[in-house]
Steps between C-alpha positions, in 0.01 A plus 500: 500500500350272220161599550581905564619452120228351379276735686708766345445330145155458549429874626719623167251275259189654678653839470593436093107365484364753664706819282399273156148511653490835540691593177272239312192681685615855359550359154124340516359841620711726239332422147608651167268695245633551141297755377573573108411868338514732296743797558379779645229385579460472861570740773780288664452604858240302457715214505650504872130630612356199364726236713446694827091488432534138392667408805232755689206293329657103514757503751748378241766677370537498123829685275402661150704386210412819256612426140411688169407416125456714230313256247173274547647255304848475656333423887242264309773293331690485832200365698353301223857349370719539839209439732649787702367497864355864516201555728372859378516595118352763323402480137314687285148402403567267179741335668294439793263294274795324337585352875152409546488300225834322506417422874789692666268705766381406893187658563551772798376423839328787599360373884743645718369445881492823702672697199265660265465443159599795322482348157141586540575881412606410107251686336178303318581641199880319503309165640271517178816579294673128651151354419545573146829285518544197298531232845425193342200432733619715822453847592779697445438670834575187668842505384598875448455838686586789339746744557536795213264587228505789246411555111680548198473839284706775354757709733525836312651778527286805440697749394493310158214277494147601493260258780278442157768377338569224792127458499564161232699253456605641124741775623709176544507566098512877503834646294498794733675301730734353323813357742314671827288172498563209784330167532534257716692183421229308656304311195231464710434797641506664161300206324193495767420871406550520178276195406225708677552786285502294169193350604298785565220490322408096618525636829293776426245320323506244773648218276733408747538618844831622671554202752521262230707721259801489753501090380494599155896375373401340216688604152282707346523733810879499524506581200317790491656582805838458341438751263373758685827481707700522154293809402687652853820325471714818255386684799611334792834680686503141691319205673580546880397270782616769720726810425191640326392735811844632541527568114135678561626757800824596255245561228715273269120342416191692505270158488516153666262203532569467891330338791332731719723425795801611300309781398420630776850509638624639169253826529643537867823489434515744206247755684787523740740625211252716287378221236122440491415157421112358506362194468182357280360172466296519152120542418526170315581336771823315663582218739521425918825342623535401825789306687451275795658282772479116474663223679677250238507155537804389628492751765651360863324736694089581425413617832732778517457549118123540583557791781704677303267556249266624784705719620551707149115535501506658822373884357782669721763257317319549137489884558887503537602244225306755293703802651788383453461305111249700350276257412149403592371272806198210401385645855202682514459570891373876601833550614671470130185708359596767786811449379460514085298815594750680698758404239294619204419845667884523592580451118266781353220286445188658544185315288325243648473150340286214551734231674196279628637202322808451708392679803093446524257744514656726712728603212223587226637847530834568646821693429749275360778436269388350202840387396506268773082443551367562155145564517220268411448563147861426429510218664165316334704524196796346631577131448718216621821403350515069541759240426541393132605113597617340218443810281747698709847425237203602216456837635871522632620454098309766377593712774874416390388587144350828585832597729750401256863447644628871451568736773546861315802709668327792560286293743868379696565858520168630695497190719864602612413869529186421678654274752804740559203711698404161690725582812338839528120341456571277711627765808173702406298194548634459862448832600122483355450196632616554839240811512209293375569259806504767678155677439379141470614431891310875572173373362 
């Protein structure tokens, strides 16, 4: 009897052990990935798609923790400060360089067995843009791939402003449009291109040369920077970091300093209720952006970190982050310049462009957007915006002094109107959307 007990005992222990096992076994093969974005910025089926493929490509099962920021600084100060455990971030360029140089970046393992690596497709032209990084001694590329890229310019409507007039960077000071003017409150975004345009003639005369312009934060410069802005500020309806494209499609603003990106879903969206918008990046020049995926320090899981970057340069995956957020893919694979053509022709577009930069020479002459591809010439007068280190609370005072701390009502007013109409934008946006997939699944 004693020993049918502890037989009985002894097959209960091994049966405990054994279910642990197992559910230790699960745990081990289930990982988590915090992935950290911006919003909107992702097509989200993407998500799910990118656990089943992971556990396709490793045999290991991994879960996506998807959560959103809406300022650089914000997710820097929680990894830097909070040493938050996030395994995928994605910052904008100058804040890229600030990781590199406060050490808070893994390089990205891009040998990936039988799996191919797809980071391979980011186009030369984005490569050369990382090389251009300040990385302390490292290549950039080592430790970033990017993800969106775009310019800055004017978003205009053209019922009441002339392309010559967006043509410079002084209709920023032009009375006619007085209160129908929008900037973005994003110092350096509006500093990087005006400091180009108050420095023509060195540039011109071969004084100084662009690359080493976009360094340039010394006093002198903001200060003649500064004052340029003040020569726009009576003008100004508002500094938006994003309501500015809705306040565009109600016509409450005829003129905004926009990124392409926003642009380009800004002229969509109003085409669709009888507003036509445009978009120019001007003659003087302007600045890149790009934003990019990196793998922060304190991240608990690299490998899967690594794959998932992969898998966003995959062309099919880049061709519908860019259906379904508007902006532009690093990836420069025949299949997204199939696509960017198809798109461009579908839009109205009909001039062809040289696009070799991004593309190679099979896009020397092609049909294509040049909202979202601007042509060559634009682009050789295009710089890159970098981090101001320890100059960064310099710039961000003058910026402060430029804004001032009033916020006229007039402005509360349009922003309310404007957004009243968001409900309706955003059903219109479905419905356009879902048809884009559509044609896009027919091609």
């Amino acid at each position: 009897m004693i020993k049918c007990i502890f037989k009985l005992i002894a097959s209960a222990i091994i049966g405990i052990s054994l279910i642990s096992g197992c559910s230790s076994a699960d745990q081990q093969r289930q990982s988590i990935l915090k992935v950290y974005n911006w919003a909107d910025y992702i097509d989200e089926e993407l998500i799910s798609e990118f656990e089943e493929w992971y556990l396709e490509q490793t045999g290991e099962e991994v879960k996506v923790v998807y959560q959103l920021f809406d300022v650089n600084e914000i997710m820097l100060a929680k990894i830097e400060r909070g040493k938050e455990d996030f395994d995928v971030v994605c910052p904008s360029d100058y804040i890229i360089e600030r990781m590199l140089s406060k050490d808070l970046l893994l390089p990205i393992n891009k040998e990936f067995g039988q799996t191919p690596n797809y980071m391979h497709h980011v186009s030369p032209y984005i490569h050369h843009l990382f090389e251009k990084m300040e990385a302390h001694g490292n290549d950039a590329n080592d430790y970033a791939v990017g993800y969106m890229w775009g310019t800055n310019g004017f978003l205009y409507n053209t019922r009441y402003v002339e392309s010559e007039e967006v043509d410079t960077w002084s209709v920023l000071w032009n009375p006619k449009f007085d209160k129908k003017l929008l900037i973005k409150d994003a110092f350096r975004d509006v500093y990087s291109p005006l400091l180009i345009y108050a420095n023509l003639d060195k540039l011109s005369s071969g004084e100084i040369d662009l690359d080493s312009l976009m360094y340039d934060n010394s006093d002198e410069s903001i200060a003649e920077v500064e004052g340029l802005l003040m020569q726009a500020k009576p003008y100004v309806a508002g500094w938006e970091a994003d309501f500015g494209k809705e306040l565009m499609t109600k016509e409450a603003a005829w003129l905004n300093l926009s990124w392409s990106g926003d642009a380009a879903w800004a002229i969509e969206e109003a085409a669709a209720v009888g507003v036509e918008l445009d978009y120019h990046v001007p003659s003087e020049g302007s600045i890149v952006w790009f934003d990019g995926w990196v793998i922060p320090k304190y991240a608990k899981n690299p490998k899967a970190a690594s794959y998932f970057i992969n898998f966003m340069c995959k062309p099919e995956n880049a061709i519908r982050n860019m259906e379904e957020i508007g902006y532009v893919s690093v990836i420069s694979t025949p299949e997204v310049l199939e696509w960017a053509q198809d798109y461009a022709v579908e839009g109205g577009y009909e001039d062809n462009i040289d696009i070799s930069y991004f593309f190679g020479e099979e896009a020397t002459n092609v049909v294509a957007n040049p909202i979202l591809y601007p042509d060559i010439n634009t682009i050789e007068r295009c710089g890159m915006m970098h981090d101001s280190g320890d100059r960064t609370e310099v710039l961000m005072a003058m910026w402060s002094r430029v804004k001032g701390n009033k916020f006229n009502s007039w402005m509360l007013i349009v922003i309310f109107l404007a957004f009243g109409g968001l409900f309706v934008a955003g059903i219109i946006k479905r419905v356009r959307h879902s048809r884009r997939q559509m044609r896009f699944r027919r091609r």
